[in-house]
Structures are given as C-alpha cells and as structure tokens.
C-alpha positions in Angstrom: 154.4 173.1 138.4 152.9 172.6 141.9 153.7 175.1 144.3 156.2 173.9 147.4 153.1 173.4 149.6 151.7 171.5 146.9 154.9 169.0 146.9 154.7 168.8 150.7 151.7 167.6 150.7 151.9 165.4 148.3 155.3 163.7 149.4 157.8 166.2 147.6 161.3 166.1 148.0 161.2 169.4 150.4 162.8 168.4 153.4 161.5 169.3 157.0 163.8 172.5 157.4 162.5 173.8 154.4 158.8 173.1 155.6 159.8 174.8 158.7 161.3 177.6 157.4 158.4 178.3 154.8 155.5 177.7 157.5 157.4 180.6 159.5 157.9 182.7 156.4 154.8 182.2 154.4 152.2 180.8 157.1 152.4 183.4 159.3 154.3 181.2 162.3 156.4 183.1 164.7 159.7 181.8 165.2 160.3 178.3 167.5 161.1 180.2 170.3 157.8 182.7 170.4 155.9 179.8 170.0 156.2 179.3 173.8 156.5 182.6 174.4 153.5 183.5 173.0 150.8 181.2 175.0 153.1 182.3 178.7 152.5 185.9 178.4 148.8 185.1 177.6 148.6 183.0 180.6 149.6 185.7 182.6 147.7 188.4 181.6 145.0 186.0 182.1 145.9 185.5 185.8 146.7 189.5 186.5 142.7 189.6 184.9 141.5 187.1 187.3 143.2 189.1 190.3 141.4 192.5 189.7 137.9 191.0 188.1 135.1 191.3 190.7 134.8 189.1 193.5 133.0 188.7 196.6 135.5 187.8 199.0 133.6 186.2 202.7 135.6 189.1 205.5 134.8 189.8 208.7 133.9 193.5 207.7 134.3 195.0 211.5 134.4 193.7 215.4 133.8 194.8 218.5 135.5 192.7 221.5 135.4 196.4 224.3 139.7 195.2 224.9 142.3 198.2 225.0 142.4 201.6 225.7 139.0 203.3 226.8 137.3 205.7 224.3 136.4 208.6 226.0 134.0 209.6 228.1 133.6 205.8 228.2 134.8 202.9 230.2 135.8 200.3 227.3 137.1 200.9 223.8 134.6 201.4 221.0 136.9 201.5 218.0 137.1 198.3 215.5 139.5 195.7 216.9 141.7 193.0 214.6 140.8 190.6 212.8 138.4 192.8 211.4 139.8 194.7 208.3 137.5 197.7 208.5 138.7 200.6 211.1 135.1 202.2 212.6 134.3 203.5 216.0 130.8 202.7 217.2 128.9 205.5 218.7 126.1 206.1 221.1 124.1 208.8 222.7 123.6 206.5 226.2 125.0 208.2 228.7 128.7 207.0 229.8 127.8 208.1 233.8 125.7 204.9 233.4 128.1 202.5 232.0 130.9 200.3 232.8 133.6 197.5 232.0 132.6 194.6 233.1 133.5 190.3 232.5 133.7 189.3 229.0 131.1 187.1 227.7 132.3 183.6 226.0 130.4 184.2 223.0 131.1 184.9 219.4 134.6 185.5 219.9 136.2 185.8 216.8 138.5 183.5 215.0 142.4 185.0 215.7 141.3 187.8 218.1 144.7 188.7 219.5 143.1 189.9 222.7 142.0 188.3 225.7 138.4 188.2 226.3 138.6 190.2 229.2 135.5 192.9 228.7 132.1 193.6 228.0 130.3 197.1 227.9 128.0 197.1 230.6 124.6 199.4 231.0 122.7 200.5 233.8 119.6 202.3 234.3 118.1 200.9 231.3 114.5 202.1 232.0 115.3 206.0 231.8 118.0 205.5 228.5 115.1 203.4 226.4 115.4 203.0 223.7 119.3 202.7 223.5 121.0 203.3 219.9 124.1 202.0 219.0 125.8 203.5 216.0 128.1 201.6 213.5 129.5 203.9 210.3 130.6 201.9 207.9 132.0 204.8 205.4 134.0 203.5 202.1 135.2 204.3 198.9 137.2 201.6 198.2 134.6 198.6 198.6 131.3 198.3 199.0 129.5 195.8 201.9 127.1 192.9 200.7 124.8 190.4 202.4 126.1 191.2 206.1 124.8 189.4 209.1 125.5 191.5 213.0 126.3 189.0 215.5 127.1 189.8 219.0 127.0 188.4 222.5 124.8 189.9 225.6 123.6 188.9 229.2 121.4 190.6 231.2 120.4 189.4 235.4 116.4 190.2 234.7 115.9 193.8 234.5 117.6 195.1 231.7 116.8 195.2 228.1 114.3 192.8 226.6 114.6 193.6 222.9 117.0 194.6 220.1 116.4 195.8 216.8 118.7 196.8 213.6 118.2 200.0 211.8 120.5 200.8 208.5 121.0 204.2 206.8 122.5 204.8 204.0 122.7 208.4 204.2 125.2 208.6 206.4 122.7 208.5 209.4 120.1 210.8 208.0 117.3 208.4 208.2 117.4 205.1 209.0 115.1 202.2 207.9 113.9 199.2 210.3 115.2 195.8 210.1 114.6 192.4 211.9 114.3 192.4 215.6 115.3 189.6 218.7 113.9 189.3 222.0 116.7 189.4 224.9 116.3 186.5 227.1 117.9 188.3 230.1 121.0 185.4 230.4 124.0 184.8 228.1 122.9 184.4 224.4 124.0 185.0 221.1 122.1 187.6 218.9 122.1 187.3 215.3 120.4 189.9 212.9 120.8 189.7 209.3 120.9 193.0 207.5 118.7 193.7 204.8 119.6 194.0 201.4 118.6 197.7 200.9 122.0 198.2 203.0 124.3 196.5 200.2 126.3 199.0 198.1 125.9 201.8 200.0 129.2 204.1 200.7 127.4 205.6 203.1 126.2 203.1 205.3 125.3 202.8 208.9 124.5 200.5 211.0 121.9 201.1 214.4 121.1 198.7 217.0 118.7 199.8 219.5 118.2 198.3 222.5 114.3 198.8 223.7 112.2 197.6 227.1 114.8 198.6 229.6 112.9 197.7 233.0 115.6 199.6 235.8 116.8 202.6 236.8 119.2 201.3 239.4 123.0 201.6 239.6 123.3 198.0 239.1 124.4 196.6 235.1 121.1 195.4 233.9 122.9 194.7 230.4 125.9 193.8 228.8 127.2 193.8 225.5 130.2 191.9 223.8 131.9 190.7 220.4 130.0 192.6 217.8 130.5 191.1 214.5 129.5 192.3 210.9 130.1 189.9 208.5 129.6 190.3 204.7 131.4 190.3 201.5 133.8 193.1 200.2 133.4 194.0 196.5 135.5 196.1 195.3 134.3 199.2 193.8 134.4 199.6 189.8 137.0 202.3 189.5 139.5 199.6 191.3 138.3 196.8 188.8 139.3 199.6 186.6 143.0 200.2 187.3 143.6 196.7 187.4 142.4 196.1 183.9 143.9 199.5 182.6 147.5 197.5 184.2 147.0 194.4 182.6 146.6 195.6 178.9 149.4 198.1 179.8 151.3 194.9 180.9 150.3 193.5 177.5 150.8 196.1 175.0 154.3 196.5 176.5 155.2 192.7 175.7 153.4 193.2 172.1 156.2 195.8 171.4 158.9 193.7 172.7 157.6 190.4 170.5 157.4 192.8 167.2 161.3 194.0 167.8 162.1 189.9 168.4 160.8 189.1 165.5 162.2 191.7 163.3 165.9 190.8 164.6 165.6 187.0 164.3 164.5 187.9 160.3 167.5 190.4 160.0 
C-alpha cells in the first residue's frame, strides 16, 4: 500500500485538510499562523543588523563660526559651535593681547548655523607671532574620523599672513606630520586643505594649522579667520558594531523561545 504522500500525489482520496495537517505534522511546517510569523521577525532582525553594521555616515565633524561667549583670555569663542556634532575647543599659543573680534566673513558658513554671522578672529602683529599654530583635538572613543577636508574662510588688507599649512598628530599632539599647504591671497577667500589619510582612525587625533609669512608688527588686524569646517565621515568604532549585534541575536534568541512554546501549545 502506498503511503498518504504517495496517494496525494498521485490523486488519492486525501482531502486538503488532511494534506495540510500531515505537511505540518510530518513535513516539518510550522503552523499557518508562524508561517507569517516566521519571515516578520527575520525581517526585523535584518533591519536592527543594518542599523548597527558599519557605515560611513558624510557629518560635519566640528565648526568654528568665533559667535557666543568669549573663551578666555580671548576676544571670540573657540569652542565647537552647532551644527557640528563633535564638542572641541581650538587652541593656540598666539598671544590674545594681539587679537580681536572683528566682521564676519560671508564664506563657508555652514548649512543650519543657528548664529548670526557676526564675527571673525582677527590677528595682529603677524610678523613677531610667525609661524602661528592653531590647534584642533579631535579626541574619541566612540567613532573614529575618515577622509576629512578643513575648510575655512580668511581676509587679510596686505600685510598679514601669506601662507597656511595643515599639520596632523595622532599622538595627541606629540608630533605632528606635514600636510598640504595654500598661499593666502591677502583678500577674502576660501581655504580648503584636505587631510591626509595617515590621520584617519586615529583616537588621538589633532589637527594644526599654521599660519606662516606674517609681514607686520603693527596694532592693526593684518588677518582674519572665520567658519572653520572639518568635514569627514564618522565610523563607528568596533566595540559599538559590537553591542548592536550582541542586541539583535539577543532580540532573536528571545523570539526563538517564544515560537518553541507556540508551537508546543497549538499541538497540545
């Protein structure tokens, strides 16, 4: 005698309950209502997966627009401004006796800056404080900073600094290696440096710009400085890629109990 599978397929007289109830008994089909449950919960452990893989997401890492509350000793505020996601406070060695606030410059402004662009840092005696360095820490654990580009805006009336140049460490300021350089035209203009990939990864990461060819020493502003931008992409580091995944086959071993205790009441 053919077994029922046999007489299914062959045109038996099994009718479709039967087949139904024998594919979920002997087949190894969950019942009807796991069947839809089954690909749902796959789907979103798929999602929670794509949220905490590795990604490269295009940020505008930190900015500089010189608004708000002066940093002391000096005249305009050197602490990371919004929209910028990363909170860092430039630094500098030039002397605040010879700086000031001065007019914004209408360049590189970024996208959604809440402030008015009301100030730039200005610098005099340029001559005696050659070559100027301008700090930017960019200390993390949780992310690490790839394939960054420093924008910023400057003007100058003839006599102040003729040439910039980036510097990165990545021993927290240790040492520092050179990167590319601009000339300063000595009117309103818009630097861009891109920083070299020896910087990428590094949780200890600074960046310089010095400022060289200063060509006064007198009390008027021979430079200005505005709208410092790093750009880049945020990765986040592995240990965060980490948790996430550790949640999601949490997530999932949690629903594989629950599925095991549906099925063994819908047999009872």
């Amino acid at each position: 005698m053919l077994p029922k599978a046999a007489q299914i397929v062959t045109g038996g007289i099994v009718p479709p309950r039967a087949l139904g109830e024998y594919m979920r008994r002997f087949k190894g089909f969950p019942p009807r209502g796991l069947r839809f449950r089954l690909p749902l919960i796959l789907t979103g452990a798929l999602l929670l997966l794509a949220c905490f893989a590795p990604r490269a997401n295009a940020d505008l890492i930190a900015y500089f627009n010189f608004e708000g509350t002066p940093t002391p000793p000096y005249p305009v505020d050197l602490t990371s401004s919004s929209p910028g996601v990363f909170n860092t406070t430039l630094t500098t060695t030039y002397p605040a006796g010879d700086t000031s606030s001065t007019s914004g410059i209408p360049l590189n402004v970024a996208p959604g800056d809440p402030d008015q662009n009301l100030t730039a840092f200005g610098l005099m005696r340029t001559e005696a404080n050659s070559p100027a360095d301008f700090d930017i820490p960019l200390f993390t654990a949780q992310g690490f900073f790839q394939n960054m580009t420093v924008t910023f805006a400057t003007d100058g009336r003839g006599n102040g600094f003729t040439g910039v140049q980036l510097f990165y460490s990545t021993n927290g300021g240790g040492t520092f290696t050179a990167g590319p350089s601009v000339a300063l035209t000595q009117r309103q203009q818009l630097v861009t440096l891109a920083v070299p990939v020896g910087a990428n990864n590094a949780p200890s990461l600074v960046l310089r710009l010095q400022f060289t060819g200063g060509q006064s020493n007198g009390n008027d502003l021979q430079t200005w400085i505005d709208n410092i931008q790093i750009n880049g992409t945020i990765v986040p580091e592995p240990a965060t890629v980490a948790g996430g995944l550790f949640g999601v086959l949490g997530l999932c071993w949690h629903q594989r109990r629950r599925l095991i205790r549906s099925v063994r009441f819908r047999r009872r």
